[in-house]
N, C-alpha and C positions, 0 to 999 in steps of 0.2 A: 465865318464858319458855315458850312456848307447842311443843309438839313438834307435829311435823308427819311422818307416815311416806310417804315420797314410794315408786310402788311403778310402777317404768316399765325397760323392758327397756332402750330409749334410750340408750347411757352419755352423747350429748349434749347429749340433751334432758334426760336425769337432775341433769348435773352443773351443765348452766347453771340449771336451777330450784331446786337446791341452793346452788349461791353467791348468787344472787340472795335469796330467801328467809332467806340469814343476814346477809345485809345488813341484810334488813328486821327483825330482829329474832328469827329464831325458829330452833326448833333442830330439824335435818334428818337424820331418820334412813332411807339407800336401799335398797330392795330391789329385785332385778332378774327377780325370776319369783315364779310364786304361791307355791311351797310357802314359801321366805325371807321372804314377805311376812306369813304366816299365824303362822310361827315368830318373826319380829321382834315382831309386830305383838301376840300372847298372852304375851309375853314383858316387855311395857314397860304405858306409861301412853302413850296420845295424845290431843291436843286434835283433832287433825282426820287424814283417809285421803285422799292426792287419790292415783288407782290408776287407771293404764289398762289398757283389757280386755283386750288382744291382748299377753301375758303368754307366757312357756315354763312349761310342765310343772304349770301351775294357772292356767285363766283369768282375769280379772279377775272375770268373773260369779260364777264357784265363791268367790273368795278374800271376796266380798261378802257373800255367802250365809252363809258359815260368821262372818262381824263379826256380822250383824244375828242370828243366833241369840244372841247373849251382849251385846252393845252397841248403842247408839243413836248412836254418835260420828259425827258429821259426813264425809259420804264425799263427795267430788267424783272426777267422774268423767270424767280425759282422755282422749279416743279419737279416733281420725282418721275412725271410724266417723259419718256424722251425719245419718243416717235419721231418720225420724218412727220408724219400728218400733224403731232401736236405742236413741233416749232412751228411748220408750216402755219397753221391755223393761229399761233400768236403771234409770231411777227407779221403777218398779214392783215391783222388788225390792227398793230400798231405798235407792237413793243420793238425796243431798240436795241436787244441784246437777252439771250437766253441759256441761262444756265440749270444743266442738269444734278438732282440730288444722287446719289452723296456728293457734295463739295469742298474744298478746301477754303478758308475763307481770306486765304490771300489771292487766291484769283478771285474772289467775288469783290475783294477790293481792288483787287487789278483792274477790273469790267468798271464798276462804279466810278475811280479815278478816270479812266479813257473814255467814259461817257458822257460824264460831267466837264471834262475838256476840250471835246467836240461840242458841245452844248452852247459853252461858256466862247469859245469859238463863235460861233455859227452867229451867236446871240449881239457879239461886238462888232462882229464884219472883218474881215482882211486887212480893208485896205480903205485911208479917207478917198483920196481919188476918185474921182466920179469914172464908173467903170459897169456899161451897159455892155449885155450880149441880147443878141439876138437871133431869132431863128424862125420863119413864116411868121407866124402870129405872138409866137414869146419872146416875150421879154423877160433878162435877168438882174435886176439890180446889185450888183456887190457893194453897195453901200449898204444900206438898210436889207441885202437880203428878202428883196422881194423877187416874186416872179409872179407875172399878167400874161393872161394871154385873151387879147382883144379887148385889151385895156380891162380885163375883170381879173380883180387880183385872185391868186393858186394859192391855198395854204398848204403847202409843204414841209413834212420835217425836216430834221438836220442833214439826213443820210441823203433824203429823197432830192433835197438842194445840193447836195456836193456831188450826187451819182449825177447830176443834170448839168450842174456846174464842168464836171471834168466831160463830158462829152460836148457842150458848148463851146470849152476854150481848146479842143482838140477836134474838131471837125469831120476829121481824113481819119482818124485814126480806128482801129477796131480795138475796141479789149477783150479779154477772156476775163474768166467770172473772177479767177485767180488773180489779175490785176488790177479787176475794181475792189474786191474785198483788199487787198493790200490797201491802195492808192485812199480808199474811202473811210475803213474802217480801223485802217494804221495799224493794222494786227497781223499776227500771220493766219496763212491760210490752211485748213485741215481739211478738205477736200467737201466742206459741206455746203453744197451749193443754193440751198433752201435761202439762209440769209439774201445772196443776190437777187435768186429767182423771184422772191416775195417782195423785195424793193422796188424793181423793177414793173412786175406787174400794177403796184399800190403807183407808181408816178405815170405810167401809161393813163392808167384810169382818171386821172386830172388832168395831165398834157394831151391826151389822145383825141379828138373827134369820133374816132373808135377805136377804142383798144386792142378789138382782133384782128385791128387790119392797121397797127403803128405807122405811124409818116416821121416822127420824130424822133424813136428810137426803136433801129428794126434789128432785127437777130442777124447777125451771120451764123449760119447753118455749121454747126462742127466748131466753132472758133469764139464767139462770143457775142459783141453788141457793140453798136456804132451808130452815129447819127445818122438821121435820112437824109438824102440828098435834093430833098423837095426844094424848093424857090425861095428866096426870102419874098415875102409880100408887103417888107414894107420899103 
């Protein structure tokens, strides 16, 4: 059974995502402010964080911040908040999926399910087959899901491996934002381009030598993003 640490000041909104959620099958553990969040949360094992930001005494940003120093776990992120700058500013920290209040809570199960099975994915590997990519100085293991570069291993999330993974094992190719969000996120696409744009920046900034000036994933202008066509070096 899949735990879930639901982290919402709400007690209504808390309680009815709790019952519902155990209906579906999964086990719900509540926190109602950040520091209880941080303390449940370093305390247990979870399959997924769904956490909204507007928290007492630890915001949701802080309580995210301190997950991704030590975890890669699937965080979705509920907020009444639903700016272009406030997705932007949460998935650029780290969350893997953002849903805006009011919501239905069969898509909040829909998201939860489709995160927890990229997760659960990402976590097992493909493929046993020993199955290295490479590219100047990176390397990608699809076994174990590693990626090095100059031999110092990249911790990367699940997205930030697969956005890297499908431009590795497609080289030539360019995609638009609309065909990585399909291809990556296995969902459709609603024109909101923040998810890719925030992904992409967040794997620049660990694969890049310098990020404003990419050698391993450069923009096409008007059309989308493709691999550099720099040397292999090794």
């Amino acid at each position: 059974m899949d735990k879930i640490l639901l982290v919402e000041d709400d007690v209504e909104i808390s309680t009815m995502l709790k019952n519902f959620l155990s209906t579906e099958n999964f086990e719900v553990t509540t926190a109602y402010d950040g520091e209880s969040a941080c303390d449940k949360f370093f305390s247990d094992s979870f399959s997924l964080v769904l956490l909204d930001l507007m928290i007492p005494k630890m915001s949701g940003i802080e309580v995210m911040s301190k997950i991704r120093e030590r975890h890669t776990v699937p965080i979705i992120i509920i907020s009444a908040k639903d700016t272009d700058s406030d997705k932007t500013l949460g998935l650029g920290l780290g969350a893997d999926d953002y849903i805006t209040k009011p919501f239905s809570v069969t898509e909040v199960l829909a998201r939860i399910k489709a995160n927890i099975r990229r997760s659960t994915k990402y976590a097992a590997g493909e493929t046993k087959r020993q199955v290295i990519l490479e590219k100047g100085s990176l390397s990608m293991n699809l076994n174990d899901y590693s990626v090095t570069k100059n031999d110092r291993r990249l911790e990367l999330t699940s997205k930030e491996f697969e956005i890297l993974k499908l431009f590795l094992q497609n080289p030539k190719k360019v995609y638009t934002k609309e065909q990585i969000y399909s291809l990556v996120w296995k969902d459709m696409y609603y024109g909101d381009e923040n998810a890719v744009n925030v992904h992409i920046s967040r794997l620049r900034n660990k694969i890049e030598d310098n990020p404003r000036k990419p050698q391993y994933i450069i923009t096409v202008w008007g059309i989308g993003y493709k691999l550099g066509d720099m040397k292999d070096e090794r």
